[in-house]
C-alpha positions, -999 to 999 in steps of 0.1 A, spaced: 350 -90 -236 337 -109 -266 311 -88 -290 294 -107 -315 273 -85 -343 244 -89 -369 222 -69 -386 189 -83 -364 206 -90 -333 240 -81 -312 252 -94 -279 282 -96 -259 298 -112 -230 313 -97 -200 338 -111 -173 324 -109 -139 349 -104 -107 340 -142 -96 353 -159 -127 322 -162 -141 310 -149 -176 277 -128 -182 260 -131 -218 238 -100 -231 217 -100 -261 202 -68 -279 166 -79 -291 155 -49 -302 127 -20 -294 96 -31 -281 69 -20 -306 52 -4 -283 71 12 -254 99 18 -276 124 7 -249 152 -18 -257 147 -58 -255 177 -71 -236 181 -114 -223 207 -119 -198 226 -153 -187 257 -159 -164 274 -193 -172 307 -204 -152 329 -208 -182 339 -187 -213 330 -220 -238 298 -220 -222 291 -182 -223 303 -191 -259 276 -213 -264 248 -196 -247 256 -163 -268 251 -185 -303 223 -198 -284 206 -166 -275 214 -149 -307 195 -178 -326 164 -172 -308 167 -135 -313 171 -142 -347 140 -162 -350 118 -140 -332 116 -166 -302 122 -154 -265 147 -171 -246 133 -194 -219 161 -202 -202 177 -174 -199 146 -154 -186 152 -144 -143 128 -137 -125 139 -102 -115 135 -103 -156 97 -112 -159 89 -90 -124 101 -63 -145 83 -69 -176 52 -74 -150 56 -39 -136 56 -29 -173 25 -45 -186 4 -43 -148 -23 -19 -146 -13 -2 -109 -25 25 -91 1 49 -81 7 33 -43 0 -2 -52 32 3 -81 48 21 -54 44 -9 -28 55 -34 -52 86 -16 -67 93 -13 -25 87 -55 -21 107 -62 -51 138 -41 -44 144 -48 -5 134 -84 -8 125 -107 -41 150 -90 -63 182 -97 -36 170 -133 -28 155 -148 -62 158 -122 -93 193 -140 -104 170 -174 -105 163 -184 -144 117 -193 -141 128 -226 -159 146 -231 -129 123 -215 -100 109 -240 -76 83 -238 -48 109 -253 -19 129 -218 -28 94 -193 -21 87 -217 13 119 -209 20 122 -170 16 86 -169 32 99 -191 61 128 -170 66 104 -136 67 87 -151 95 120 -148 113 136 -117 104 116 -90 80 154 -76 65 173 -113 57 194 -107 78 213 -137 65 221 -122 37 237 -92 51 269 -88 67 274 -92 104 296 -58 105 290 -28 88 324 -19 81 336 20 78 345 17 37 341 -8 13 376 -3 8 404 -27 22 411 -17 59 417 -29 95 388 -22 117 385 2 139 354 18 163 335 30 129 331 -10 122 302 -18 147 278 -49 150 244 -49 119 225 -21 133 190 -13 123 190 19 112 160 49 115 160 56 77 176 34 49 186 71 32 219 84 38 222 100 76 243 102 111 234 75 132 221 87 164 205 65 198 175 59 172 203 36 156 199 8 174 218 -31 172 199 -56 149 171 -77 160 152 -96 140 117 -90 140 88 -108 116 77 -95 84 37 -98 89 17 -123 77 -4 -98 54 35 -86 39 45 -119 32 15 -124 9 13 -91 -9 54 -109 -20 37 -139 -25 11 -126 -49 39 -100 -66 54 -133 -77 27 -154 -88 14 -123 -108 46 -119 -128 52 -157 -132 12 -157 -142 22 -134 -168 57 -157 -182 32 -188 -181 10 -167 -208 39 -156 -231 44 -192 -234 80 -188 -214 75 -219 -191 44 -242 -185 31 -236 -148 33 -210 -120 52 -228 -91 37 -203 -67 4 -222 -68 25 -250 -57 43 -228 -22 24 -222 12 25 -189 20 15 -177 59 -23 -171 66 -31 -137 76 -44 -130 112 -78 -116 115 -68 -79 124 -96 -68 154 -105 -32 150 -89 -14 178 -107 30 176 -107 53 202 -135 49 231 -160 73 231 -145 90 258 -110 90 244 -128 105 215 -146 132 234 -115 140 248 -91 143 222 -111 162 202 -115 188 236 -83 190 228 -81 198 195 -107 223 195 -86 242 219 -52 238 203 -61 234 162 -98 242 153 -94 228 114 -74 202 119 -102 193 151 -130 196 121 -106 166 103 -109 145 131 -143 153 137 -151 143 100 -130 116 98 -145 102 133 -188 108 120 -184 103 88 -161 69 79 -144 89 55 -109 78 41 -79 102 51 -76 106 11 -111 112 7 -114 142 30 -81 156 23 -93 160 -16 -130 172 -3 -132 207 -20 -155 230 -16 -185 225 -38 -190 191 -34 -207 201 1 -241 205 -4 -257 224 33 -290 227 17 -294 188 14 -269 186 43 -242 162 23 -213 157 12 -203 141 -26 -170 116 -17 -156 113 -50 -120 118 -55 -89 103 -34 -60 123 -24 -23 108 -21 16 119 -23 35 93 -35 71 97 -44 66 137 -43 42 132 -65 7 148 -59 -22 131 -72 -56 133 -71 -75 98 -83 -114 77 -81 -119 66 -47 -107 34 -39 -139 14 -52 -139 39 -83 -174 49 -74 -185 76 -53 -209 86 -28 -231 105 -4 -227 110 28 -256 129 49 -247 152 76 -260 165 109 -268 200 117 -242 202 142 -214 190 115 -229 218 90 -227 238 111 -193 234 122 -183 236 82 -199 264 74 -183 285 105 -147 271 90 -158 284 57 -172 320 68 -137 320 91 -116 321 57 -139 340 34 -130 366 59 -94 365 62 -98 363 22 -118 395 17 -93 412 42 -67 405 17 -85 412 -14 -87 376 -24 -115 357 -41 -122 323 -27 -133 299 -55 -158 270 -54 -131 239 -63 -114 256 -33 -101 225 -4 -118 223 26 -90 218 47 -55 238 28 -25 248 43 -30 277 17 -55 309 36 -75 303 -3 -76 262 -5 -57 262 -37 -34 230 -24 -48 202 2 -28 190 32 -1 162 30 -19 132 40 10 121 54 15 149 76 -17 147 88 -12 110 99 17 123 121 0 152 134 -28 129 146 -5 102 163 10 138 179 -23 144 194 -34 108 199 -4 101 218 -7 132 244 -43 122 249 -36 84 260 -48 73 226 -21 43 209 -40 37 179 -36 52 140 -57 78 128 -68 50 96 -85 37 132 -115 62 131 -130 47 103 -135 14 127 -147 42 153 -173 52 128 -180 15 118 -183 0 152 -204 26 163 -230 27 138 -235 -13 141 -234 -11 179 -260 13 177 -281 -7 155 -277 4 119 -281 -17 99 -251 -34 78 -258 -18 40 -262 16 52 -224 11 75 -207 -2 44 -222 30 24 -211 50 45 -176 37 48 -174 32 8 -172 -1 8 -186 -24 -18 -199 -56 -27 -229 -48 -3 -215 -53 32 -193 -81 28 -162 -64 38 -180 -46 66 -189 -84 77 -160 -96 79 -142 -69 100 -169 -60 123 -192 -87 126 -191 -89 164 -205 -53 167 -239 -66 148 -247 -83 182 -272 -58 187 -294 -54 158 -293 -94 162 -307 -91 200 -326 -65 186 -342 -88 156 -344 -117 179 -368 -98 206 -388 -86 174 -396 -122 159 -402 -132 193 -425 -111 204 -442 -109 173 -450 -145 174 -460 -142 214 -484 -116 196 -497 -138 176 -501 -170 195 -525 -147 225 -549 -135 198 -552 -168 184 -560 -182 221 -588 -157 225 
C-alpha cells in the first residue's frame, strides 16, 4: 500500500484481490455535518493509481471536487444526505439502493453513466425483480474452498433475506417482475441524486431524462362488497370487538391505517359528532413515530350516531376496567392501545396482518389499505359528490387524485346530473308552449 501525506489532504492506495489498485483521498470534514469527505477510484495498474492519486490530491488541494472519480453509489449517498425524507420514504430508498442500484451501477464513475446502462437494469427488472444474473446459480454451504455436497442446492428464493433455517417456505428460484410502479420509484432515486451532481457542477446533464423507464398500470380499486363487508365485520364483532371498531372506522370513515392508529382520545369530539385526523402513526426500523398526515394538513371527519355510539361504549368499556384498577385514564390517551390505559398505539403493521387473518377466513383476498377504496367507491356510487370523497379520504389538490382512481364510480352523480339538465329544460320548453 502506497500513503501519500500533506497538511490539506491525505490519500492512499490499496491492492485489490483482482490485480487492480483502489485510490482514496481524505478531503476533509464537511462544514456542516462534520463527517469526513472521502473520493474513491479503482484504476487497473499501479502507475495509473499513481497518477490518479496526484490527480485527486490536486483537486483536494484546490478545493475542487473530483469529477471523475465521483460513482454513483457516491452521489446516491450524498443525495440521501442532503434529501429532505420522511421516515418511510428514506427507509424505501435506502431498501432500492442497497438490493438493486448499488450492486448493479454504484461502481459506475457519473462522467461515465449512460442511459443504454438504466434501459438496461430497468429491462432486466421486468424479467427478474432480484438480478438474478448477477447472483450465483448455487448457493454453496461456505464461502470457503470445498467439494459440494447436499448443503450446495440450486438459487432458492428464500422467506426472509435475515439469517434463518430454510424450511418448504424456501422454495427454488423463479424469476418474477419487479412492478412497473417499483421500477420507477429506482428510476426517480437516480435522476434525483444525478439531479443533484448536475447542480454541484460535477457533470453537465442528467442521463436519466435521456432512459425509458416502464409506464405504470392503472391500479383498479379492488374493496370488499358490501356483503363481504357486512360479513367480516359479523365476524369481528363476535371474535375482537376493538379491533371490529378499526375496521369499522377504517371501512366509514376513509381513514389511513396511520391515521387511526394515532387517533387519541380528545381529538373525538361526540358533541359535534367528529373526529380531528391530524397526526400519522408508523414503525419504521423499530422506530416509533408519530408525524403530519401525509398531505401535512389535517381534517374533520363527521360521524354518525351509530359510530358514536359504538366509540363511546369502547371508551366507557375501559374507563371501567381502569377505575377497577385504580388508574386514571387521560385525555391524549389512544383509541385503540394494546395498553388497558392507551398510553402506546397498536403496531400498524400488526394490524395489517391481523386484518389479512380475518379477511382471508371470511373469503375476502384484498389488503386492509383496500377499505379506503370501499369508503371511496361507495360514497361516489352513492352520489356524493367528488370534493366532499377526496375530504374525506385526505386527499388534496381538490379531487384530482380521487379522479383519477375512481372515476368510473362517478357514473351515477353523472346519470344523476344528466336527468337533472334534462328535465329541467323539458320544464322549461312546456311552460313556454303554453
Amino acid at each position: 500500500m502506497t500513503k501519500v501525506h500533506s497538511e490539506r489532504a491525505k490519500g492512499h492506495i490499496e491492492s485489490l484481490p483482482s490485480g487492480s489498485f483502489r485510490v482514496k483521498v481524505y478531503a476533509g470534514l464537511d462544514p456542516t455535518t462534520g463527517k469526513e469527505r472521502r473520493y474513491r477510484k479503482t484504476v487497473k495498474t499501479e502507475v495509473e493509481a499513481l497518477e490518479t492519486l496526484a490527480k485527486l490530491l490536486r483537486d483536494v488541494e484546490a478545493e475542487r471536487e473530483p469529477q471523475e472519480a465521483a460513482t454513483l453509489d457516491y452521489v446516491l449517498t450524498r443525495y440521501l444526505e442532503v434529501a429532505d425524507l420522511e421516515v418511510s420514504t428514506r427507509e424505501a430508498h435506502e431498501g432500492y439502493i442497497r438490493r438493486t442500484i448499488r450492486p448493479v451501477l454504484g461502481d459506475v464513475r457519473i462522467g461515465k453513466l449512460r442511459a443504454d446502462m438504466l434501459d438496461s437494469l430497468y429491462t432486466h427488472l421486468k424479467r427478474c425483480s432480484r438480478l438474478c444474473n448477477r447472483l450465483p446459480k448455487v448457493e454453496h454451504c461456505t464461502e470457503a474452498e470445498h467439494v459440494c455436497n447436499a448443503l450446495c442446492v440450486p438459487l432458492k428464493d428464500h422467506r426472509t433475506p435475515r439469517p434463518h433455517q430454510c424450511d418448504q417456505r424456501c422454495t427454488p428460484h423463479k424469476c418474477k417482475p419487479m412492478a412497473a410502479g417499483s421500477i420507477l420509484r429506482i428510476h426517480a432515486i437516480i435522476s434525483a441524486a444525478l439531479n443533484l451532481a448536475v447542480r454541484y457542477d460535477w457533470i453537465d446533464r442528467n442521463v436519466a431524462e435521456k432512459a425509458t423507464p416502464p409506464q405504470p398500470k392503472k391500479r383498479e380499486p379492488d374493496p370488499p362488497t358490501p356483503k363481504q363487508a357486512a360479513r367480516l365485520l359479523n365476524e369481528l364483532w363476535e371474535a375482537d370487538p376493538e379491533f371490529a371498531l378499526f375496521v369499522w372506522l377504517a371501512t366509514t370513515t376513509g381513514a389511513r391505517r396511520g391515521e387511526l392508529v394515532g387517533l387519541r382520545r380528545h381529538r373525538i369530539d361526540f358533541e359535534a359528532q367528529e373526529i380531528r385526523i391530524t397526526r400519522n402513526y408508523l414503525v419504521k426500523a423499530g422506530q416509533q413515530i408519530e408525524k403530519d398526515t401525509k398531505t401535512g394538513e389535517g381534517r374533520r371527519l363527521s360521524l354518525d350516531p351509530l359510530t358514536c355510539e359504538l366509540l363511546q361504549e369502547h371508551l366507557r368499556r375501559r374507563e371501567t376496567a381502569l377505575n377497577e384498577a385504580g388508574v386514571e385514564s387521560t385525555e391524549d390517551a389512544f383509541v385503540f392501545s394494546p395498553d388497558p390505559a392507551g398510553l402506546r398505539p397498536w403496531n400498524p403493521d400488526t394490524i395489517t396482518h391481523k386484518y389479512e387473518r380475518y379477511a382471508r377466513a371470511t373469503g375476502i383476498r384484498s389488503s386492509l389499505k383496500e377499505l379506503r377504496h370501499y369508503s371511496a367507491t361507495q360514497l361516489l356510487s352513492n352520489g356524493i359528490d367528488l370534493r366532499t370523497a377526496a375530504g374525506r379520504l385526505g386527499h388534496s389538490g381538490g379531487g384530482v387524485t380521487t379522479l383519477r382512481f375512481y372515476a368510473q364510480f362517478t357514473r351515477p352523480a353523472d346519470k344523476q346530473a344528466a336527468a337533472m339538465l334534462s328535465s329541467q329544460l323539458e320544464d322549461l320548453r312546456k311552460r313556454e308552449r303554453l
